[in-house]
C-alpha angles and dihedrals in degrees: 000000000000080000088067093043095050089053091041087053086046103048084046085058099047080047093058097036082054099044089049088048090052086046099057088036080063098051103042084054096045099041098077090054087055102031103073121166110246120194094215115180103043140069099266110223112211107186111198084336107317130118102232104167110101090055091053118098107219123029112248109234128184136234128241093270092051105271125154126233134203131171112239096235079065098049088041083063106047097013120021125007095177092059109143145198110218099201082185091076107011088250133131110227119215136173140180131179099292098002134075119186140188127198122187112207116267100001127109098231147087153184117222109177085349096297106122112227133185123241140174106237126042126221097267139189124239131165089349096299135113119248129178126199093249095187083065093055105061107113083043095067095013112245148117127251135201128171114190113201096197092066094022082235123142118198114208112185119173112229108230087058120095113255129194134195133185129176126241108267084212148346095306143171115232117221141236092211123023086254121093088224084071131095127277111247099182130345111227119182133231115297092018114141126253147192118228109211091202115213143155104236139124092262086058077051104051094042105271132128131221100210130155113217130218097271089058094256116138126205140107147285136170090213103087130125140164084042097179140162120271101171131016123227112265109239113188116222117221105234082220114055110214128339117011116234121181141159126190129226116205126190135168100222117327124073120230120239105227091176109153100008132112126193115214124236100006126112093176131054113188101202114188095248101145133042133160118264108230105262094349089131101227093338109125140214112242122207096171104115136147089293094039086061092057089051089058096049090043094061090035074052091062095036097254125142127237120225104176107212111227114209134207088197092230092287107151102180097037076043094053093038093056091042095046093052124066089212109048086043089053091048087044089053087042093058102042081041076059100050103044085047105049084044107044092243117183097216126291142251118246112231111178114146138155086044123158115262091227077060090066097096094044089049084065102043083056099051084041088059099039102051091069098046083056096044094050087070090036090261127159123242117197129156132193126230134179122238123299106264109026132127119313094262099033112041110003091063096079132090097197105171080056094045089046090055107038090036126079089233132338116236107218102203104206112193147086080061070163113019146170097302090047117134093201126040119247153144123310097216128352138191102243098032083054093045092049085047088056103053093049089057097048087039116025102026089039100222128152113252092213075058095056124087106193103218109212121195125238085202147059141192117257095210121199121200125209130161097267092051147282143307143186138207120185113248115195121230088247102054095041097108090044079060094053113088113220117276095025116132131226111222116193119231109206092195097051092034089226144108108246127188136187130186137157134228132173088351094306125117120212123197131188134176104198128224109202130135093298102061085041095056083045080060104049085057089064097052093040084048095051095037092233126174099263144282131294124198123208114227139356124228091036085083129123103230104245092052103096087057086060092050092040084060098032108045088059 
């Protein structure tokens, strides 16, 4: 007897030892689903329905009349990395795709696009640190913006994203985890509005809903109906459709009348419209007359697009003096704004060359702050640069990652790979000096290729070699055989994809390394290998004639 009734005391116990495990087994599953991390004493930031708030920097606080504050270092990070303090006149710079904003400190103005607009909280200094009155940004970056008191929540969505909303099928909890054995992070009733946070995810799968209610909690719920579409995803539409091709036509002072002429394979024409005046500090020099508005009709005529290139003429220090002041950079935007505008412009083409180097990062302030001017009418932005790794002028004073992600596209002009201050001849533009450039620009400098538009010369240098040096003369494509005395043979360099000669004549030795249709269609496979943007031509009218025949089959 007392045998069975120590096994029945010891399987009791075993009984009990299993039903606490299981216990405990239960708990440790179900906690997570009730112990959820709340950020209590401070406004909480969801940005298109994400809690954001432990990874900003600074908390975001509001005024008195209920406008929200965040630092710029946080809104360089989710808004706007390319925000700005201009010391030069005590503002805060900010841009979005089609907006740029200033902000002086402490007063309750602002300019967005140089329209000056009222608003109720000023950019401020705390702590040493920038804030801006967010509320009042939001046309600038195009969102909407909510603060609840009563959960001391605000709610930012941007505007060009899809948003969905459903109602409550009935008075329901939502959720902390997609599981009914979770906390409860906010009660709605039947018929309450809703915001679906869509995803793919396994709890879409298993019936539960992602939503954020009208106080800014997010959770879940499986009680959800009339789920419908309140704002379409913004899709931007490229002005060019496939492939750019653009040649530009540069001229000193009269306009070429193109009337009645078409050029093959190409959709852009870049014309020389605009240039610097030396030392006009953001004035401008308009070409733009009565023929040149017929140019511009003839090429709208043939469906091509007009990028006007805007020129700084090669002036480094009137250059240096616009970049490096807010003012004369915003005259100089108004006025090329003016003239895009009064001409129906399709965008231009940015020409600045022979910069300072210390004016890199200015180059870029002012692309930053003239892309969304021109975005704001549709407009097309593209600039050209030189090569990574040139000289300082030349090549250092780019910034080119920043240039490929503010600009429409960026124009690599790849060419006087050995140029007129060369102390060596060589060639203008070959193959695998093009194709190293370009992957410096898709991996080093991080741009995007379907950004990149590869810029092929219609021209060479004819060197000639003597004992005290070396010299060039441009030679166009057109007039290359008329270079080439008789007799003289082309030899092809695979490397280089080009046909190169070499004679000499009353001691003196010639070299040429010849740009023709062949080098061009050696081209066109680089640009077709890498996937870039498309193909640009300087200049017109240095052409062979059956090149455009070449471009019309190759930029497909």
């Amino acid at each position: 007897m007392k045998k069975n009734k120590d096994k029945t005391n010891t399987l009791m116990k075993l009984i009990v030892v299993a039903i606490f495990i299981a216990i405990v087994a239960i708990v440790i599953n179900l906690a997570p689903n009730y112990i959820r991390k709340e950020i209590t004493g401070k406004i909480n930031v969801i940005i298109n329905n994400n809690n954001v708030t432990e990874s900003m920097k600074f908390d975001a606080f509001a005024s008195e009349n209920d406008v929200i504050y965040i630092a710029t270092k946080d809104i360089a990070n989710f808004f706007d990395e390319d925000i700005y303090y201009d010391n030069v006149y005590d503002q805060i710079i900010t841009t979005s795709s089609t907006k740029l904003a200033t902000l002086k400190l402490d007063e309750n103005e602002m300019y967005v696009n140089s329209s000056k607009v009222k608003i109720y909280g000023a950019a401020t200094k705390k702590d040493n640190e920038f804030y801006l009155p967010f509320s009042e940004l939001k046309d600038v970056y195009n969102v909407e913006v909510n603060y609840i008191k009563e959960t001391n929540i605000v709610t930012i969505d941007s505007l060009n994203r899809e948003q969905k909303k459903g109602n409550a099928s009935k008075n329901i909890s939502i959720k902390y985890k997609p599981t009914i054995f979770s906390k409860t992070v906010d009660k709605v009733k039947k018929g309450d509005s809703l915001y679906v946070i869509m995803q793919d995810d396994e709890e879409t799968v298993k019936g539960w809903y992602k939503v954020r209610t009208s106080q800014g909690k997010i959770g879940y719920t499986k009680n959800l109906t009339n789920i419908y579409t309140q704002r379409e995803q913004m899709v931007d539409k490229k002005q060019i459709d496939g492939k750019v091709s653009l040649v530009w036509d540069y001229f000193t002072s009269n306009v070429p009348d193109r009337t009645g002429t078409t050029i093959k394979g190409i959709n852009v024409i870049s014309p020389s419209f605009v240039e610097l005046i030396e030392g006009g500090k953001g004035d401008i020099r308009n070409k733009i007359d009565s023929n040149a508005k017929r140019y511009i009709s003839w090429a709208h005529d043939n469906n091509y697009k007009v990028w006007g290139m805007v020129s700084n003429n090669g002036y480094p220090d009137t250059s240096s003096e616009i970049l490096n002041d807010y003012k004369l950079r915003e005259k100089l935007i108004n006025n090329i704004i003016n003239v895009v505008l009064q001409n129906n412009l399709d965008g231009i083409n940015l020409d600045f060359e022979n910069l300072k180097t210390d004016d890199k990062g200015m180059l870029s302030r002012f692309i930053i702050e003239l892309a969304p001017r021109l975005r704001e009418y549709g407009r097309v932005l593209s600039v050209d640069v030189t090569a990574p790794d040139g000289g300082t002028n030349w090549s250092e004073c780019y910034d080119r990652n920043t240039i490929g992600r503010v600009a429409d596209y960026i124009v690599f002009m790849a060419y006087d790979q050995y140029g007129t201050s060369s102390k060596e001849a060589g060639t203008t533009a070959g193959a695998d000096w093009i194709e190293l450039a370009i992957g410096k620009f898709i991996n080093r400098e991080e741009i995007n290729p379907n950004k990149i538009i590869l810029g092929m010369p219609f021209y060479t240098r004819l060197w000639t070699e003597t004992s005290n040096g070396v010299s060039s003369k441009v030679i166009w494509m057109k007039s290359v055989n008329n270079n080439i005395p008789s007799g003289v043979q082309k030899t092809w360099d695979e490397n280089l994809k080009q046909y190169y000669i070499e004679y000499t004549q009353n001691s003196k030795t010639y070299k040429m390394w010849i740009e023709d249709e062949e080098s061009i269609k050696a081209k066109f496979e680089l640009m077709k290998k890498y996937n870039l943007a498309g193909a640009a031509y300087w200049q017109k009218d240095f052409e062979s004639s059956g090149i455009w025949d070449i471009i019309e089959q190759e930029i497909r």
